[in-house]
N, C-alpha and C positions, 0 to 999 in steps of 0.2 A: 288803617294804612299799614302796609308794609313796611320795615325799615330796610329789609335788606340786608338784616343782621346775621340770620341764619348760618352759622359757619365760620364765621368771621371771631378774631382772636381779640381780647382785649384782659389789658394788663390794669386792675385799681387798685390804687394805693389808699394805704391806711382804712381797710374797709373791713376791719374786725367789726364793728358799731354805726348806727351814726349815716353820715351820708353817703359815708366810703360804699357802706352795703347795700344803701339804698343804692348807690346808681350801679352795683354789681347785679345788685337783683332784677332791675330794670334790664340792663342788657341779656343778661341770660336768660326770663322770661321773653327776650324775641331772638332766640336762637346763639345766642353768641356762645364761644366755649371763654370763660373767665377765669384767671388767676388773680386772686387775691392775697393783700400780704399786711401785716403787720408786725411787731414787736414782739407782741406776747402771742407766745406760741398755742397755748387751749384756745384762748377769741378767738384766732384766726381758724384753726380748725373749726371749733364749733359754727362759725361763720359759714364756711364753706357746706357743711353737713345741713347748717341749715338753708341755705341757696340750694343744696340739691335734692330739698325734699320739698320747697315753694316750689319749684321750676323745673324739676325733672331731668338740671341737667349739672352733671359734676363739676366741680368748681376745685382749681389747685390752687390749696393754701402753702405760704411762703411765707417763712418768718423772716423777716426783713426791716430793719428801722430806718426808715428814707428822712431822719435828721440825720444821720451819718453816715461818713465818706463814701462808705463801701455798700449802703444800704440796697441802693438802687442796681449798684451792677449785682448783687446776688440775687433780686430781685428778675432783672433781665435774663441772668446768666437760667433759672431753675421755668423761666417762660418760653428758653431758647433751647432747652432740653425736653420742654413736655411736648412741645407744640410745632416749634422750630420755625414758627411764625407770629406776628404780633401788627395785627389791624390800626386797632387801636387804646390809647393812653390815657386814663385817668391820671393825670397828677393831682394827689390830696394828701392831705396830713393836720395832724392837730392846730386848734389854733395857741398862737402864744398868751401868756397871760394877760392879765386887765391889769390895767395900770398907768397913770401918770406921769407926766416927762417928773417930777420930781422926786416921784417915788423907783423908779426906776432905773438901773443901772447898765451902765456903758455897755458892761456882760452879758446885760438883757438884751441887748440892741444884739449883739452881736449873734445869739444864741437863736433870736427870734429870727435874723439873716439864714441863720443856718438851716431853721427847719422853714420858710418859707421861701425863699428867693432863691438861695442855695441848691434846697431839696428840689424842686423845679427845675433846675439849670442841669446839674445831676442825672434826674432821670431822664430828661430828655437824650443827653449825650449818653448815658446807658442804651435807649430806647433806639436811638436812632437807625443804626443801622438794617435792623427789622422794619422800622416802619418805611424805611425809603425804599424796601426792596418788596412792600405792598403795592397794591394797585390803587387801595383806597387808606390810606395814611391817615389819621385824628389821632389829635393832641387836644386834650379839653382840662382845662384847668379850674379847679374850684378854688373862689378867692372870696368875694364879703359885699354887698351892698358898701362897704366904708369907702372903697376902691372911687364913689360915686358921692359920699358924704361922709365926711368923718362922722362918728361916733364916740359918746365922751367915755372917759376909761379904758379907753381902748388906740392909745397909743403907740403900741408894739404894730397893732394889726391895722390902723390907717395908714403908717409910714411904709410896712413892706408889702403888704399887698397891691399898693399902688406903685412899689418897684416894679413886684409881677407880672400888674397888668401891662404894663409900659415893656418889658420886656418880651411878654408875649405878645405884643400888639411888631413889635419889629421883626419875632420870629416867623410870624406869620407873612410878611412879605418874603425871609429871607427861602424859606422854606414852598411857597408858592409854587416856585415852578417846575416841582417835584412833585405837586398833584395833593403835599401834605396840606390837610386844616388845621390851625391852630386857634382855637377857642377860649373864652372864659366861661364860666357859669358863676355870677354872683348872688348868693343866697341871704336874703333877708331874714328874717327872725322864723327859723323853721324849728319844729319842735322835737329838737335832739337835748343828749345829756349837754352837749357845752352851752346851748342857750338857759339851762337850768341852774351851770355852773355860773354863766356870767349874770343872773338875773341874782344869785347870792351873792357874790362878789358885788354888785350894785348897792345890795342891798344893806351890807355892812359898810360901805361907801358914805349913803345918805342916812344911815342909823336909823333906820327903817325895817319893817318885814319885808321877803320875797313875794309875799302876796300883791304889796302895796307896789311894786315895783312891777312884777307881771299886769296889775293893772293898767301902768304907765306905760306900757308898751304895747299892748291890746290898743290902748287908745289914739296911738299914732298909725295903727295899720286899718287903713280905709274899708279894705274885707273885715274887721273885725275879729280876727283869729291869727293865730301862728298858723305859719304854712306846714305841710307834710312833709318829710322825707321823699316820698315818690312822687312828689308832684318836681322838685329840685331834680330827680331821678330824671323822670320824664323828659326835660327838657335837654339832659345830657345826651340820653338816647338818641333823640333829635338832631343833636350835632354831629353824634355818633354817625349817623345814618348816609346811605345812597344817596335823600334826597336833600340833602345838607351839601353839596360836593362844591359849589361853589360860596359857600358862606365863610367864611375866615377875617381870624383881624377881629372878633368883635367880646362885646363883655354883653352876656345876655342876663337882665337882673332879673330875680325869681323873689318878689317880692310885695305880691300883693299891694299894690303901689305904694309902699311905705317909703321909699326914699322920694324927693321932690328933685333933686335933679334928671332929667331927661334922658 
């Protein structure tokens, strides 16, 4: 299938590693030109170098930290100089740590606000004015199966991600009849470094090995296996795409049916 991608501009955040790059990779292998951005400045280049030797097509790397204030508009600002157009919007970023309502501090609530719910809110209002002056406008937000089922030790990221999704579930009306999509993609236990981070932080949790806890989570996912990077890609592409133009408003979970809610 075609997506329709060919030509079309798209902006993803925090995609030095991880699923940022997957779903950069994904797009740019169906024609799209991508900028990508993070923090640290070698990842993201090398990022880029390596997106344009998979895919054939140059990718502008942006150092950019979209936990903070200014992250997103230099972000837009150096998308608005290469390209001077912008399709569509990956919003993604690190997740916050693992951790217990009692282990965890007010600061953490508020920190973990700032690089999830925030960072979002952010780059959208960065973003916007390029994408409403698109024909074909996408907003797709990567947030967590928790959005759907909390998950234990994982506090920080059941409370704001389920702001997120609540908040992009309103953008997506508000922004409707501008022709923008506004998307979720929720990703269950796919096999990047933060599910290796969190499967240790488990692990020291229940005073156990990583081994013994990886097994614990193998065993809840009905596939059998942690999912990929580009199969989570894939489905962003998807929303990305032409034949996506009426789909908006929705949380699409990428999870080998590992959560039970519906």
């Amino acid at each position: 299938m075609d997506l329709g991608l060919s030509g079309a501009v798209a902006a993803v955040a925090a995609a030095s590693r991880g699923l940022g790059l997957a779903c950069a990779r994904a797009l740019a292998a169906e024609g799209a030109r991508v900028a990508i951005c993070s923090r640290d400045a070698e990842r993201i280049r090398a990022a880029a170098a390596s997106l344009a030797a998979s895919t054939g097509q140059a990718a502008l790397p942006v150092v950019a930290d979209v936990a903070t204030a200014d992250g997103y508009e230099r972000f837009a600002a150096a998308v608005r100089e290469a390209y001077g157009r912008c399709d569509i919007l990956v919003l993604n970023s690190g997740g916050p740590p693992p951790g217990t309502f009692d282990s965890l501090s007010v600061d953490d609530f508020r920190a973990a606000s700032e690089l999830l719910l925030l960072s979002a809110v952010r780059g959208t209002k960065a973003f916007l004015p390029l994408l409403s002056a698109s024909e074909r406008g996408r907003i797709i937000v990567i947030t967590s199966t928790s959005v759907r089922e909390v998950l234990p030790n994982l506090m920080l990221s059941n409370s704001l991600r389920a702001a997120v999704t609540n908040w992009a579930k309103t953008l997506a009306r508000e922004l409707a009849p501008r022709g923008i999509t506004v998307n979720c993609v929720a990703p269950g236990t796919i096999d990047t470094e933060r599910i290796a981070e969190l499967i240790a932080a488990n692990a020291r949790r229940q005073q156990t090995d990583a081994e013994t806890v990886r097994r614990q989570l193998l065993a809840r996912i009905p596939m059998g296996r942690f999912g990929r990077p580009e199969e989570l890609a894939a489905a962003v592409a998807f929303l990305a795409s032409r034949q996506a133009s009426f789909i908006t408003g929705i949380t699409l979970t990428v999870d080998g049916a590992q959560t039970s809610a519906p």
